[in-house]
Structure formats: structure tokens, C-alpha cells
C-alpha positions, 0 to 999 in steps of 0.5 A: 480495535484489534488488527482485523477490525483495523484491517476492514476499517482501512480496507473500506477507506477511499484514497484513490492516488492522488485523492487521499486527504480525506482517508488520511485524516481518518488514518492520523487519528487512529495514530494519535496517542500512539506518537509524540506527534502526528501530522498530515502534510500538504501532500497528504501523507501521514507523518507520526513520530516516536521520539528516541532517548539519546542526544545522538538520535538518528531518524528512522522512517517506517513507510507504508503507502495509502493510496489505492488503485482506482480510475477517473471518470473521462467523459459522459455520454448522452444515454449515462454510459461513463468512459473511465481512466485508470490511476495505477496498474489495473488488468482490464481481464478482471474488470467487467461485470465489476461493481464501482462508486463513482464518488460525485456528490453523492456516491453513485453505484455503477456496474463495468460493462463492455460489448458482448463477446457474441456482438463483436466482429469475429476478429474482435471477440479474443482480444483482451479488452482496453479500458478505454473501450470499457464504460460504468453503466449506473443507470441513470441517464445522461442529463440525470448523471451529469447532475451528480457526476463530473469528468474528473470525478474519482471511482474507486472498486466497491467491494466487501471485506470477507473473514475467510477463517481466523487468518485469513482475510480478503477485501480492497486494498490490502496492498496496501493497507496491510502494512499501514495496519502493520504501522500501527502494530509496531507502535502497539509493540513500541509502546512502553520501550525506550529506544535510542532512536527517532522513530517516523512513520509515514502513511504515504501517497500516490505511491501506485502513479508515481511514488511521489508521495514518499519523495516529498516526505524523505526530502521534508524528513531527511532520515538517516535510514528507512524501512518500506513496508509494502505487499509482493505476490503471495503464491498460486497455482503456477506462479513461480516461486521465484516471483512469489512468496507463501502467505503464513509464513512471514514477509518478504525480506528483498536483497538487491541493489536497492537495498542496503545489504546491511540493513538486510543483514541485520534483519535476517539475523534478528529474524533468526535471533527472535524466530520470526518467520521470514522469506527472502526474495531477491531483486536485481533491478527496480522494486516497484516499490517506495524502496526504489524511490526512498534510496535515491532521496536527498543524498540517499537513504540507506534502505530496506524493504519487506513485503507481505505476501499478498494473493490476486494483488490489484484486483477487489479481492486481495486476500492475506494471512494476518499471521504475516503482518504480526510476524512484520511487525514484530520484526520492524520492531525489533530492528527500530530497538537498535542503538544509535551508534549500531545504526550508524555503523549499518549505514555506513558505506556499503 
């Protein structure tokens, strides 16, 4: 598959936090025969390894998170109506009129509605609505639905995957399924080099609820260094350009107290080396990001982030330039290149 069908294939996949096996076997076999070894772990993330050349290998993870947002069902009243939990950080604003899948037995089409604006008390009717006070209407009734659907089951946005032009793409979960694709294009690039050093990828989960995923794949991998790839805001009108970075024109590099300046260092100089567009972001506290969590794992782990640049992030039309994924991997792959005894002086004491 090229990287637009790779796109829409990982887009369409369900992996709600925390529900991802399923998802995750799908991904470990578009990794086979890319890696001398792929695994799912018990937590369900994808572990895949490209063994280095040298006796003094270090182990370099490459992450990139799986999980999508999405919500739970939470209870089923007697007329049909489905009352809904939120897994992840989801604006109720851009809910309503909104189709979803309740994933039963069998997937059930559902339609997010809420009181009319024109029914509520005048009070009422400019506050934002909660999703608590939001319900999926599928159109059965209650004994029928309770057939099918139980509390607990999992619901996930139904969107469709558009080609908007030859760079341009928009669907679910690219944030952040964009860099899992990402993932797969540094393989594609390291395919026939010999590099020094263990490579990891990791395919991670529940990155959007709690960032464990990736703590427990740190603590059973101990690397030596990591790089996280994930999505940041890609620009719109009004937003500040202190918070968001252009699509087009290459991945976030982020500089702050969660990143290694090193390893930062070193990536901006191979972006300047080998021309790849980047842009720098800077993040003076927490990422929000598996950065965040891959620094403090076993007895820390030097780490750097780069983000693609994604716009309407945590809504069912995410929308991305691909340009930015080829110019991410190209320079993740020129940094996985690096000699063992060269990453061991970047990791150094800071």
C-alpha cells in the first residue's frame, strides 16, 4: 500500500483507548516482514524490532499511539435513547448531529442529539452543552437495543476518509494514526541500511486516557533513548502561531524540559544537513504527549518529540498534508542512522 492507502486503512480501524486488540493485530501485520520481530503485548501495543549491527547496540524506541478518542455507552432507557461516556478529551460543541457506531454484537448506526435550543429554558439554551446531558438515538427501541448493546459497550466516530487533493487528506484519527503510517515509512526508508543500533517501534495504547500504554512498553523494553511521534495543532484562522505549526511545511520539533536538548540538537542539525523542512515549538511544561511519560520511565529515558501538524485535531475530520509525514520520517530516519557511540554521547548527562 502506498502512504494514502496506508492513511485510510488506519484511519477506518477502531481502537478506542483501552479497546485496541483487535486494531492492533491488523497494525502488527502490516509490520511483518518489515522487522526481525513483531509482537502484540498483553497491553496490546505493537512492538516491532529492527535489530542494529554492532556488539555495543543501544535500543532506540520510535512511538507512535494507536488509540483513538471515542466514548462508552453508560446506560439505555426504555424509549432507545443511549447516554454516553467520554474516553479522551472530546468538545461536546462539535458533537451533535454527529453520526457514531455503537460496537454490540453487531455495530449499530447511531445519530448524537440533545434538546433543542428553542425547547430549553431561556437560561439554558447558550450553555454549552455536557455529554452527559447528550444521548445517541439508533432508532430502535429499548427492548430491541438492549438485544444488541450493553452498558459498556464501546462507540467510536463513523466518519468517511476524504482525499481532499494529492496532499491533502482528511478522516478520524489521524492524531494519530498519521504517525503509525509515519512508522511504517521509517521502515520503508531503513529497509536495506545497516545501522549500528537496536531499532523499536511501538504502536502504543491508551496514550489519549492515561499515557500507560507506553510506560508499560518502556518498563518491558528499557531503551536507551526514545523518540515520540505524535500530532500538534496544525494552523487556522486566529489561532496563534505560538500554539500551532503549518501543515506543509515539516513536523514540530519541540524544545523544553521534556526533551532531551541533545537529542533536539541533533535533529535540527540533521534537518539542516539533509534539508528537510521542520518547525520548532517550544514547551515549557508538560507535552501531553507519551514524551511526557517515556522521560520519567525506568530510570529515565532521554527523549525527543515531533509532531505532525494536524488541523480540527479530536473531531471526525482531522485533516493533514502527507508532504509532512514523508519529511518526519525521513528525518527519524536519519537520526535512527546514527553510530552507538555518538548516541551515547547525546544521551549523556544533560
Amino acid at each position: 500500500m502506498n502512504i494514502t492507502e496506508n492513511l485510510q486503512y488506519l484511519s477506518e480501524l477502531v481502537a478506542v483507548a483501552g479497546f485496541e486488540k483487535a486494531a492492533s493485530e491488523k497494525v502488527a501485520e502490516l509490520f511483518k516482514g518489515c522487522c526481525d520481530y513483531v509482537e502484540v503485548d498483553k497491553f496490546s501495543n505493537v512492538i516491532c524490532l529492527k535489530k542494529g549491527t554492532s556488539d555495543k547496540a543501544k535500543k532506540i524506541i520510535i512511538t507512535a499511539h494507536i488509540d483513538e478518542i471515542g466514548f462508552l455507552v453508560r446506560s439505555i432507557d426504555e424509549k432507545g435513547f443511549v447516554g454516553i461516556a467520554n474516553i479522551g478529551g472530546i468538545d461536546s460543541k462539535i458533537l451533535l448531529a454527529q453520526e457514531v457506531i455503537i460496537h454490540g454484537k453487531k455495530d449499530v448506526i447511531g445519530i448524537i442529539g440533545a434538546t433543542p435550543p428553542h425547547l430549553m429554558k431561556a437560561e439554558d439554551s447558550n450553555k454549552p452543552v455536557k455529554i452527559n446531558d447528550l444521548f445517541v438515538d439508533t432508532g430502535f427501541t429499548g427492548k430491541e437495543l438492549k438485544e444488541i448493546v450493553s452498558v459498556g459497550d464501546i462507540v467510536s466516530f463513523k466518519s468517511k476518509f476524504t482525499i481532499m487533493n494529492e496532499q491533502k487528506v482528511s478522516g478520524k484519527s489521524l492524531d494519530n494514526r498519521a504517525s503509525v503510517a509515519c512508522l511504517l515509512m521509517i521502515l520503508e526508508n531503513l529497509k536495506n541500511i545497516k545501522h549500528e543500533n537496536d531499532i523499536i517501534f511501538v504502536a502504543s495504547t491508551q496514550e489519549e486516557a492515561s499515557l500507560v500504554g507506553v510506560i508499560t512498553a518502556s518498563y518491558s523494553l528499557m531503551p536507551d533513548a526514545a523518540i515520540v511521534i505524535d500530532a500538534c495543532h496544525g494552523d487556522i484562522p486566529d489561532l496563534s502561531k505560538d500554539y500551532s505549526s503549518t501543515p506543509g511545511k515539516g513536523p514540530e520539533i519541540s524544545i523544553g524540559p521534556n526533551l532531551h536538548p541533545k537529542m533536539v540538537n541533533k535533529l535540527f542539525e540533521l534537518g539542516k544537513e539533509y534539508s528537510i523542512p521542520f518547525q520548532k515549538m517550544v514547551e515549557a511544561g508538560d507535552t501531553g504527549t507519551e514524551a511526557w511519560a517515556t522521560q520519567v520511565s525506568t530510570k529515565g529515558i532521554p527523549t525527543a518529540l515531533l509532531s505532525i501538524p494536524i488541523r480540527y485535531m479530536h473531531t471526525e475530520v482531522e485533516t493533514l498534508n502527507i508532504e509532512d509525514i514523508k519529511y518526519t520520517a525521513r528525518l527519524v530516519a536519519e537520526f535512527a542512522k546514527i553510530g552507538s557511540t555518538e548516541l551515547e554521547e547525546l544521551i549523556s548527562i544533560i
